[in-house]
VEXGU-744663 format. One record per residue (C-alpha): residue number from 1; z, x, y. Coordinates in steps of 0.25 Angstrom, whole numbers, plus 2048, in hexadecimal, padded with zeros to 3 digits. Layout:
BEGIN
{pos NUM, z Z, x X, y Y}
...
//
This chain:
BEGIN
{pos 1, z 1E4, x 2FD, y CF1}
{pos 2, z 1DB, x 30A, y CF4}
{pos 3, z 1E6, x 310, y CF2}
{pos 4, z 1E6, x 30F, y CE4}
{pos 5, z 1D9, x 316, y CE2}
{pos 6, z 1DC, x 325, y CE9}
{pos 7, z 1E9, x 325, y CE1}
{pos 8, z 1E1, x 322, y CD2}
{pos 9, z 1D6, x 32D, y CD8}
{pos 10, z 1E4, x 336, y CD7}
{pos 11, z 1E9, x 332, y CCC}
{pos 12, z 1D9, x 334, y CC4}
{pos 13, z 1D9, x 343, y CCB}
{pos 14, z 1E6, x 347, y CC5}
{pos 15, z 1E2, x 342, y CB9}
{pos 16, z 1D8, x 34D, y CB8}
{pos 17, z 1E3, x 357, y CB6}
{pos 18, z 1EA, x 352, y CAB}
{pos 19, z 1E4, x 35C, y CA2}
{pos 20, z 1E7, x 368, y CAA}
{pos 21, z 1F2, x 372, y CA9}
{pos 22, z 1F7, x 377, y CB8}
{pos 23, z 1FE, x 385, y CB7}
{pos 24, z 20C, x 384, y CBA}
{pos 25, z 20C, x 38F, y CC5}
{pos 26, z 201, x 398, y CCC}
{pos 27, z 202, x 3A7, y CCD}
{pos 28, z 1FC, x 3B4, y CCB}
{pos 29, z 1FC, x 3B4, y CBD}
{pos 30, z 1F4, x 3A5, y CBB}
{pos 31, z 1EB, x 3A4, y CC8}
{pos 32, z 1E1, x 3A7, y CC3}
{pos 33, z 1E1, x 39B, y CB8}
{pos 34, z 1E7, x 393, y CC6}
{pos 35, z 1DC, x 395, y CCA}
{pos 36, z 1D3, x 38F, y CBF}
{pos 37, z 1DC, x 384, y CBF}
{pos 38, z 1DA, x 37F, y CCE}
{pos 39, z 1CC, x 382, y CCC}
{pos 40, z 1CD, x 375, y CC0}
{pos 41, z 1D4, x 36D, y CC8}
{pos 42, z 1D1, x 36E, y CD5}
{pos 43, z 1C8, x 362, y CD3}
{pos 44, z 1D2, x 358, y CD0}
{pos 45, z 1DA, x 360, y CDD}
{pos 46, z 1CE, x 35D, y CE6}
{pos 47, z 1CC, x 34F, y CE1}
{pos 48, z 1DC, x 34C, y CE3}
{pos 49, z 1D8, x 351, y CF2}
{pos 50, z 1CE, x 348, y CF5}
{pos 51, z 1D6, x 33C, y CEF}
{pos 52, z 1DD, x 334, y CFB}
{pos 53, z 1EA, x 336, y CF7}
{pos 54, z 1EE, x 330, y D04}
{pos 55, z 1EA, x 323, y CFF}
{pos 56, z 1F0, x 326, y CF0}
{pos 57, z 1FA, x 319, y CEC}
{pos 58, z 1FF, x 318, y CE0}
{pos 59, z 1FC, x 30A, y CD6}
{pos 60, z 207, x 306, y CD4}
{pos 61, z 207, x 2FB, y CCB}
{pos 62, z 214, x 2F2, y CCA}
{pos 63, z 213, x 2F2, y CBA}
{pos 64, z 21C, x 2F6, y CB0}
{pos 65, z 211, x 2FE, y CAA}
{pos 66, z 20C, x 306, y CB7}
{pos 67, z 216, x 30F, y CB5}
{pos 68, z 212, x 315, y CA7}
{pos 69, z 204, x 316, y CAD}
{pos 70, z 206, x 31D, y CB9}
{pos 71, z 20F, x 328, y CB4}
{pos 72, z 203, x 32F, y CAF}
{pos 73, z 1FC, x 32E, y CC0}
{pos 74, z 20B, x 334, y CC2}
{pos 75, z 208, x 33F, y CB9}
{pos 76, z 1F8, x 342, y CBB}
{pos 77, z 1FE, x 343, y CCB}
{pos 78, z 20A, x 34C, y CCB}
{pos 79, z 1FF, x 355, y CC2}
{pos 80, z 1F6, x 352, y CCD}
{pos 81, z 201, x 35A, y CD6}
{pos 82, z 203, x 365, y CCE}
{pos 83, z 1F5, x 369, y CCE}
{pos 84, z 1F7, x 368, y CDE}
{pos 85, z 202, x 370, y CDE}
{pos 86, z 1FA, x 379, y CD4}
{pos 87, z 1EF, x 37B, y CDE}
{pos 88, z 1F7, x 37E, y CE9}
{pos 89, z 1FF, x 389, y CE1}
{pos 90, z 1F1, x 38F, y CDD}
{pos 91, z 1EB, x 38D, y CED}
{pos 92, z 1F8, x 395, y CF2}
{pos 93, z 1F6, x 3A0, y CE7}
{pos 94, z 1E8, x 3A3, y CEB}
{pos 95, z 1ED, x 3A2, y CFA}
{pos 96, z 1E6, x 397, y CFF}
{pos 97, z 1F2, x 390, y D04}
{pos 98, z 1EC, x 386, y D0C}
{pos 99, z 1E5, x 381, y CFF}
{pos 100, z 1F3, x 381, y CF9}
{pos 101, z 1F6, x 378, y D06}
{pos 102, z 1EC, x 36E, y D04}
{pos 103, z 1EF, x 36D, y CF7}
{pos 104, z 200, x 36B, y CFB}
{pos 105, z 1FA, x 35F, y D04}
{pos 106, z 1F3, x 358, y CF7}
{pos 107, z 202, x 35A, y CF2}
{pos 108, z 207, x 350, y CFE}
{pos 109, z 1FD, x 347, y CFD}
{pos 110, z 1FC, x 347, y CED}
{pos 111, z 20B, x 344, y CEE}
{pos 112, z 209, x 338, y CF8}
{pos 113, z 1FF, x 333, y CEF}
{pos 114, z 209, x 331, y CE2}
{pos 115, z 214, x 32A, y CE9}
{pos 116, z 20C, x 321, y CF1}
{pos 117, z 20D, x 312, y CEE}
{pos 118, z 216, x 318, y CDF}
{pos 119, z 221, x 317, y CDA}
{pos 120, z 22F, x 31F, y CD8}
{pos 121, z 227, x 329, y CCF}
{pos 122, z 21B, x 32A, y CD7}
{pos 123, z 223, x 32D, y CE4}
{pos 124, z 22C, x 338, y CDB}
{pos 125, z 21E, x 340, y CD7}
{pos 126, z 21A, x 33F, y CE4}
{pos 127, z 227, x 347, y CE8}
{pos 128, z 224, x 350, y CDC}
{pos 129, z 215, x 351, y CE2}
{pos 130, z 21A, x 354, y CF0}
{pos 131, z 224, x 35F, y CEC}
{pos 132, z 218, x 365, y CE5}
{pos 133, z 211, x 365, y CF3}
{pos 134, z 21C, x 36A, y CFA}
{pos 135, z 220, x 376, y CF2}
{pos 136, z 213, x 37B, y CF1}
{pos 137, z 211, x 37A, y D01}
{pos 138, z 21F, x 37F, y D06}
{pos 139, z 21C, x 38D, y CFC}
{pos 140, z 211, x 38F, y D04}
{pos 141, z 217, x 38C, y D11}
{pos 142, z 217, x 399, y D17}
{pos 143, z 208, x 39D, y D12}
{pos 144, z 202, x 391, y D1B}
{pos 145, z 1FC, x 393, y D27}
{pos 146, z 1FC, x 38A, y D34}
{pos 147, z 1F1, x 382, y D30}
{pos 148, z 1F5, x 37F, y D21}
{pos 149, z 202, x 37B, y D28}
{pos 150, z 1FD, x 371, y D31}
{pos 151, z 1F5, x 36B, y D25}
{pos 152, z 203, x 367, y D1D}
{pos 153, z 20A, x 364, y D27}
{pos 154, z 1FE, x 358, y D29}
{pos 155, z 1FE, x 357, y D1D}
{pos 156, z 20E, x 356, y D1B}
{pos 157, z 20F, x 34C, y D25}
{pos 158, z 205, x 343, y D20}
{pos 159, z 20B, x 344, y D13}
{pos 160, z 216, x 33D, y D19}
{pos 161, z 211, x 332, y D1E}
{pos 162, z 208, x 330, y D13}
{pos 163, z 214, x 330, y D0B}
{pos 164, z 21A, x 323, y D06}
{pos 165, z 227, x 321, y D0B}
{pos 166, z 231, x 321, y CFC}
{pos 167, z 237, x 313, y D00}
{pos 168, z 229, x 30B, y CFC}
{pos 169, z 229, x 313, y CF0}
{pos 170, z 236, x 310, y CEA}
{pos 171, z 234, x 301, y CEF}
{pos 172, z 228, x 301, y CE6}
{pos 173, z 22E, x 308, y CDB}
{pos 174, z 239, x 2FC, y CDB}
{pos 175, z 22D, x 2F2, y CDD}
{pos 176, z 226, x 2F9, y CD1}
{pos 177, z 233, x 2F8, y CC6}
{pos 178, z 238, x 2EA, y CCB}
{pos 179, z 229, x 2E5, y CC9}
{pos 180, z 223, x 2ED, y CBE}
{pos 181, z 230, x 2E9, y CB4}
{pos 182, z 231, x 2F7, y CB1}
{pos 183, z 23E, x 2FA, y CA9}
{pos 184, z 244, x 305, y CA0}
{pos 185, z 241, x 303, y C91}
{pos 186, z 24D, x 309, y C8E}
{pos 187, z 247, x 314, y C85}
{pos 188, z 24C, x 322, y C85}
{pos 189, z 245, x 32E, y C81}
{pos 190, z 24E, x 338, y C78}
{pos 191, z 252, x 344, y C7F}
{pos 192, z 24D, x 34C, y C72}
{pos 193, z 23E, x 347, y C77}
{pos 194, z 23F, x 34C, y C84}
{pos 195, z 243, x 35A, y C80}
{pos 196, z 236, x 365, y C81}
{pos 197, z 239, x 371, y C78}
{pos 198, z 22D, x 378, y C7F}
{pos 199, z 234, x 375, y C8E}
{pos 200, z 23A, x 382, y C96}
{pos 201, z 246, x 37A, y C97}
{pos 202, z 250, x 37B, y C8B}
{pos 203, z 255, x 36E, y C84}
{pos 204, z 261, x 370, y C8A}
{pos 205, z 25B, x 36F, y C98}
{pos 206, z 252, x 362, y C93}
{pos 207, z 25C, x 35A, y C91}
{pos 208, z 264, x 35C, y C9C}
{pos 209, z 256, x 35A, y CA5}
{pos 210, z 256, x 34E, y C9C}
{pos 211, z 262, x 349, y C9E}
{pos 212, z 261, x 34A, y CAE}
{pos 213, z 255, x 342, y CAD}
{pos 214, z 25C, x 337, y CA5}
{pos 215, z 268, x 337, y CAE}
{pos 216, z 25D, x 335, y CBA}
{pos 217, z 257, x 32B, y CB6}
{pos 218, z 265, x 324, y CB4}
{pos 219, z 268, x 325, y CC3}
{pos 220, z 26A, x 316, y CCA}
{pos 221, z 25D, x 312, y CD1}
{pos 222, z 264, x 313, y CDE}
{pos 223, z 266, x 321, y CDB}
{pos 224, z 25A, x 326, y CD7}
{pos 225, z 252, x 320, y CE2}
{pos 226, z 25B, x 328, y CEB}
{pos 227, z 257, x 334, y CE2}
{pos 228, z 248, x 330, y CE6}
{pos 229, z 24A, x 32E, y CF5}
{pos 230, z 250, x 33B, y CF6}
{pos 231, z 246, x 342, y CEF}
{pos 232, z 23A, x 33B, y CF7}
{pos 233, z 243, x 340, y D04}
{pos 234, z 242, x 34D, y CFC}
{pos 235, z 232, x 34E, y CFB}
{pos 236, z 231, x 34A, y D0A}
{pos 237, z 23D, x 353, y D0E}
{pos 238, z 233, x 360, y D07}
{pos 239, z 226, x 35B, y D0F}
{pos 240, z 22E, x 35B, y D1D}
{pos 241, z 233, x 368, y D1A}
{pos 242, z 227, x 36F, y D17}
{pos 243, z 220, x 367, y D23}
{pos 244, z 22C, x 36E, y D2B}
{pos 245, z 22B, x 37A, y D25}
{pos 246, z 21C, x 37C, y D27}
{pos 247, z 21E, x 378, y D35}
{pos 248, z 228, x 382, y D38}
{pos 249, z 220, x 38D, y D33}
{pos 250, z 214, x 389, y D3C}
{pos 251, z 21E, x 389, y D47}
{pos 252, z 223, x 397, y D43}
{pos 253, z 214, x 39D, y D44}
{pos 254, z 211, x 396, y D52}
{pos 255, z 21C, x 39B, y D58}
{pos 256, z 223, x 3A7, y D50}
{pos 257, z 22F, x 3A1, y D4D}
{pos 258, z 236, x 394, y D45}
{pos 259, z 23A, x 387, y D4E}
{pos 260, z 248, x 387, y D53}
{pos 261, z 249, x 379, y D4E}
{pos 262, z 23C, x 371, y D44}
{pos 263, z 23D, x 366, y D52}
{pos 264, z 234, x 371, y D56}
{pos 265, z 22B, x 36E, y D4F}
{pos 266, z 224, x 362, y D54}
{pos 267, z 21B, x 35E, y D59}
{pos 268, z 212, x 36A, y D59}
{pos 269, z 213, x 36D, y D4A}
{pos 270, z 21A, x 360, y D46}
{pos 271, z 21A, x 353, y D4C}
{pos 272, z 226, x 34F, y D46}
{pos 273, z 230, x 359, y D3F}
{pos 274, z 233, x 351, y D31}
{pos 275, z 241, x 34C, y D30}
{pos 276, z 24A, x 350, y D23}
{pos 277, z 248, x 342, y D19}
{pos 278, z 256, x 345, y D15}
{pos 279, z 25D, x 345, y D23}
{pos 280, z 253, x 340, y D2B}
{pos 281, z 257, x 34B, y D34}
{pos 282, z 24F, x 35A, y D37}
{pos 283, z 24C, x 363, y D2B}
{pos 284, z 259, x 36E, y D2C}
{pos 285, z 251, x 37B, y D31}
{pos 286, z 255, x 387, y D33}
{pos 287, z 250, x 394, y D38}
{pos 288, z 250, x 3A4, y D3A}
{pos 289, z 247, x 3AC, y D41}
{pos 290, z 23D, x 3AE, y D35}
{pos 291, z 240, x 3A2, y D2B}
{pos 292, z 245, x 393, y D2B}
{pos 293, z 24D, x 38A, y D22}
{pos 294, z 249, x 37C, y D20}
{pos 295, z 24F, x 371, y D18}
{pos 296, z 253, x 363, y D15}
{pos 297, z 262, x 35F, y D14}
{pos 298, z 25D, x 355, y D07}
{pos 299, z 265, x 34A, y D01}
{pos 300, z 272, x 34F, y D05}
{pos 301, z 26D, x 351, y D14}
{pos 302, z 277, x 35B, y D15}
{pos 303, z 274, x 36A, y D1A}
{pos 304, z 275, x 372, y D0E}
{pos 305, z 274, x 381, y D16}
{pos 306, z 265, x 381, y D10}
{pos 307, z 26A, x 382, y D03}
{pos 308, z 25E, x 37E, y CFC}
{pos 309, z 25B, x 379, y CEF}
{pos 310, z 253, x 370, y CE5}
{pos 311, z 251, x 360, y CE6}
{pos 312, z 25B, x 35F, y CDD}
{pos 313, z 265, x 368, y CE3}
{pos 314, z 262, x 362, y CF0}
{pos 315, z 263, x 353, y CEC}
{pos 316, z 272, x 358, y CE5}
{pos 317, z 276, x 35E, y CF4}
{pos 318, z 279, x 36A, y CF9}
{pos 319, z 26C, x 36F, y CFA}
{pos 320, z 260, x 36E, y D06}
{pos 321, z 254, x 36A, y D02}
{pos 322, z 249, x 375, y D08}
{pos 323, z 239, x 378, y D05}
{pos 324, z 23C, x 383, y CFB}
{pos 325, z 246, x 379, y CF4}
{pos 326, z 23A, x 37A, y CE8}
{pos 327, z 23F, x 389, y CE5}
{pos 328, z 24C, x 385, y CE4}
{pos 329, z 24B, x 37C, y CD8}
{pos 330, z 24E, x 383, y CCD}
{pos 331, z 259, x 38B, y CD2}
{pos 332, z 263, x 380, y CD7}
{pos 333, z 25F, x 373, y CCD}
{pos 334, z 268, x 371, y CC1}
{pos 335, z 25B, x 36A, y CBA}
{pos 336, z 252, x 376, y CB6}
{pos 337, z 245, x 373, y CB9}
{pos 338, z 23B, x 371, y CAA}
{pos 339, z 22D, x 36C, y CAD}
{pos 340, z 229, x 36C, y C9F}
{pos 341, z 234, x 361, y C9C}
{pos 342, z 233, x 35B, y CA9}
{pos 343, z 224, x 357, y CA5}
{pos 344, z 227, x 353, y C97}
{pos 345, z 233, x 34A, y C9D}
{pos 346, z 229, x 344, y CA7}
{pos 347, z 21E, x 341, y C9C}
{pos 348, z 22A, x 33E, y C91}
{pos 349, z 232, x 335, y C9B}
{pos 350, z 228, x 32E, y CA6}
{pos 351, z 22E, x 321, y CA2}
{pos 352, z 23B, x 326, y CAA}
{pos 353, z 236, x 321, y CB8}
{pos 354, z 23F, x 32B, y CBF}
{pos 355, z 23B, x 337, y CB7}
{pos 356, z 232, x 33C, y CC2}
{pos 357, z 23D, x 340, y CCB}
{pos 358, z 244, x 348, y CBF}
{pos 359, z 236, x 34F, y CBE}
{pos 360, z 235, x 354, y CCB}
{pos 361, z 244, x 358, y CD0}
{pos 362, z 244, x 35F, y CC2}
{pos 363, z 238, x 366, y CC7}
{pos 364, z 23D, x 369, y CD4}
//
């Protein structure tokens, strides 16, 4: 039951940023304001840090109303995340990259502490959370030095064993929905209400994000938790690899050149090399005298030449899925990405239980 408290201490902590308005990226031109900005919130960022997050558990309450009231501790944490993520960016600007680490590991841990003991869209916010983690940690990859390194990969692997297995969560989710008597309405929002004139995406381009959305949500339950699965494979998939990928490069500065094989790794810098989720089988690596390629087959579990794309086109087949997969995104999805209108679905649609997903692989 102890549980219960660490996790209301996070959600009370992100409340305090409700009224603040993160910048949507950090360079040259804005540090300065950046700067300011992590100056107001670094209090509720220090806070967050001295929260056990380990022992963060959501409340789950087998009530048809729970949902309604929790979509807002959703919310407050995926806001949480950004000003995480917002640190980090500003940390790494300034140089101080292994501030910008530490704040990557609050990431992994902030991203245990959603899914745990939640629901279907707790564990998809948690994925969202983790990527936020991850990209942030792997562009800085080749700025950390030994030490730094040695920190995540602790810290990666204690992220996964903290990390509660997908199974228990989509058991509860079913316990939740046979218990709680929750059902569908029935009632349909008008397209027309949906529609922002103000979003960088043109009407055209909203309805077709809305129809994708509606056709989603349609897909047979089977289905879609196979859609789920894959996409928790997916998160753990992105940890291993940068847990590899750091290790490599720590093996490349002790001994001047890349491993012949990642089995090489263990034990001294690794005491276990982690397996690909999708084949349960070595990463594919691959490398020259002065770089390397790693990667995950994906779904499909079929080498695609380290053709590398998006979740999406990865999940479709035909593509590998690789640390850098987060700048591929907009060049290889059919669905353009629109965070404007992806946040005004969320807040205009929450009733959708699925949306989440939507959210973030239209993000990705």
């Amino acid at each position: 039951m102890t549980a219960l408290f660490p996790y209301r201490e996070l959600i009370e902590s992100s409340s305090r940023l409700a009224d603040v308005e993160l910048l949507v990226e950090v360079n040259q031109h804005c540090i300065a304001d950046a700067n300011v900005l992590l100056e107001r919130i670094d209090p509720v960022l220090e806070a967050t840090r001295e929260i056990a997050l380990q022992e963060c558990e959501v409340p789950v309450e087998f009530k048809p109303d729970f949902f309604s009231h929790h979509s807002d501790d959703v919310l407050k944490l995926n806001k949480l995340s950004s000003a995480v993520r917002f640190a980090s960016d500003v940390a790494a600007f300034n140089g101080d990259f292994d501030k910008a680490a530490l704040y990557g590991i609050v990431h992994l841990d902030l991203a245990n502490a959603t899914r745990r003991g939640g629901l279907i869209v707790d564990h998809l916010v948690a994925v969202a959370i983790s990527d936020r983690g991850v990209n942030a940690l792997r562009s800085l990859r080749n700025r950390f030095d030994e030490g730094v390194r040695g920190n995540l990969l602790a810290a990666l692997s204690r992220h996964e064993r903290e990390r509660e297995a997908h199974s228990e969560i989509v058991a509860r989710d079913a316990k939740w929905e046979a218990e709680s008597g929750c059902e569908d309405d029935g009632n349909e929002l008008s397209e027309d209400d949906l529609f922002d004139p103000d979003s960088e995406l043109s009407i055209e381009q909203q309805r077709d994000l809305v129809q994708f959305i509606k056709a989603f949500g349609n897909r047979p339950e089977a289905e879609m938790q196979a859609i789920y699965a894959d996409l928790d494979r997916r998160a753990l998939a992105m940890t291993r690899l940068l847990s590899v990928d750091l290790a490599i490069r720590s093996w490349k500065d002790r001994t001047g050149h890349y491993p012949h094989s990642i089995r090489e790794l263990e034990p001294d810098i690794l005491s276990s090399v982690p397996r690909d989720p999708f084949t349960d089988g070595d990463f594919i690596y691959r490398r020259s005298e002065d770089s390397f390629e790693l990667y995950s087959t994906g779904p499909d579990k079929t080498d695609s030449g380290g053709q590398f794309g998006c979740w999406l086109a990865v999940a479709s087949g035909g593509y590998d899925l690789c640390l850098d997969a987060f700048d591929c995104c907009l060049d290889c999805c059919a669905v353009e990405s629109g965070p404007g209108l992806i946040r005004r679905l969320w807040s205009r649609l929450w009733s959708w239980r699925r949306l989440d997903f939507v959210n973030n692989a239209a993000e990705q």
